[in-house]
C-alpha positions, -999 to 999 in steps of 0.1 A, spaced: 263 -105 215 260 -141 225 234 -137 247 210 -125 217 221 -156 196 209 -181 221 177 -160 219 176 -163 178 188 -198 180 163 -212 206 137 -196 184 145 -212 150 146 -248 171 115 -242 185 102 -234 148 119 -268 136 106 -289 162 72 -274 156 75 -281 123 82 -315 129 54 -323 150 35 -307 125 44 -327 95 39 -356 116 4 -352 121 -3 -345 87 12 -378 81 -6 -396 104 -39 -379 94 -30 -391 53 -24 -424 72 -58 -423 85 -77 -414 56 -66 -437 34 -76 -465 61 -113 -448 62 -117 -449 26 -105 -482 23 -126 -494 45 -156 -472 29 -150 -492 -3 -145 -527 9 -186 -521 28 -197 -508 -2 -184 -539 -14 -200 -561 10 -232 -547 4 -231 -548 -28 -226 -582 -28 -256 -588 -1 -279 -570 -19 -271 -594 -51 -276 -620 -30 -306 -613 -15 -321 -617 -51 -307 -644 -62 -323 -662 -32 -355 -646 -37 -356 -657 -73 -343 -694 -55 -370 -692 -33 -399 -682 -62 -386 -710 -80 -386 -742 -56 -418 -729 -44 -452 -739 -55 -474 -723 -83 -495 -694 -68 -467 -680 -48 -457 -643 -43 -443 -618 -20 -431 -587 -17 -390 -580 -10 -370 -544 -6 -340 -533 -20 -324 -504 -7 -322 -471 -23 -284 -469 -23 -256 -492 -11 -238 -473 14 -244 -436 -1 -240 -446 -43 -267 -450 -66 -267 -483 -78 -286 -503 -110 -295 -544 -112 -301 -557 -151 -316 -595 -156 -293 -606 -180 -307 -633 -202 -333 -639 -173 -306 -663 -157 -283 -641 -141 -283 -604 -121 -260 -578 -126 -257 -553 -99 -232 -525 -109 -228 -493 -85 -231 -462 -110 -196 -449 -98 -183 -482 -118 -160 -490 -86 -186 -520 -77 -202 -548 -98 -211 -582 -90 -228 -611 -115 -247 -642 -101 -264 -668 -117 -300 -675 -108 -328 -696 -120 -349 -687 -149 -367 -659 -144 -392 -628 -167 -390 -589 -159 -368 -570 -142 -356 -560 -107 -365 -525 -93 -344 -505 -67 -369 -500 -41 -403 -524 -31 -403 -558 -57 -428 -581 -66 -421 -617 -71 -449 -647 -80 -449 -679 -95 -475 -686 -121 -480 -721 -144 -446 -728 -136 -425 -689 -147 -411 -672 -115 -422 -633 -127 -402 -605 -112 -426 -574 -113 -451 -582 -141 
């Protein structure tokens, strides 16, 4: 009779210690996850932030420059996989907000007319207005 106990009893601690291990990797692989999204959102973050900067210098660079000036500047389609929108408020400061709601930035930047376009902008400098896509 003891014989087949051992037997029974190796068994079930084979099943507990698999069960550990088990549960242990799960927890490392929650562990993980967390750290990837985490660090998802903080470069959505970043880019956000980039692409709000890129035009407020664009709008700096319009506005130091001389009358007759224009170029052409690209804003990507998404920031790192969301949609994303950019509002002129008050044609002194851009609003980029990411459509999830998780991201928004605000930056003030010189006075400017129109709007900004998610994709290929225009940007010129006539009698003294900096004009964002007339």
């Amino acid at each position: 009779m003891g014989k087949y106990f051992f037997r029974g009893q190796s068994g079930i601690e084979l099943i507990i210690v698999v069960g550990f291990f088990a549960f242990s990797f799960l927890i490392f692989l929650l562990v993980l996850h967390q750290n990837t999204v985490y660090e998802r959102e903080e470069n959505r973050n970043t880019l956000a932030q980039d692409v709000a900067l890129q035009i407020q210098q664009e709008i700096g660079l319009a506005t130091e420059s001389i009358d007759g000036y224009s170029r052409q500047f690209n804003l990507p389609l998404t920031i790192s996989g969301a949609s994303y929108t950019v509002t002129l408020v008050d044609g002194d400061t851009v609003y980029i907000r990411t459509d999830d709601g998780k991201h928004a930035l605000s930056l003030s930047v010189a006075n400017v007319t129109g709007s900004v376009i998610i994709g290929t902008n225009y940007i010129s400098k006539v009698d003294g207005v900096v004009i964002l896509n007339p």
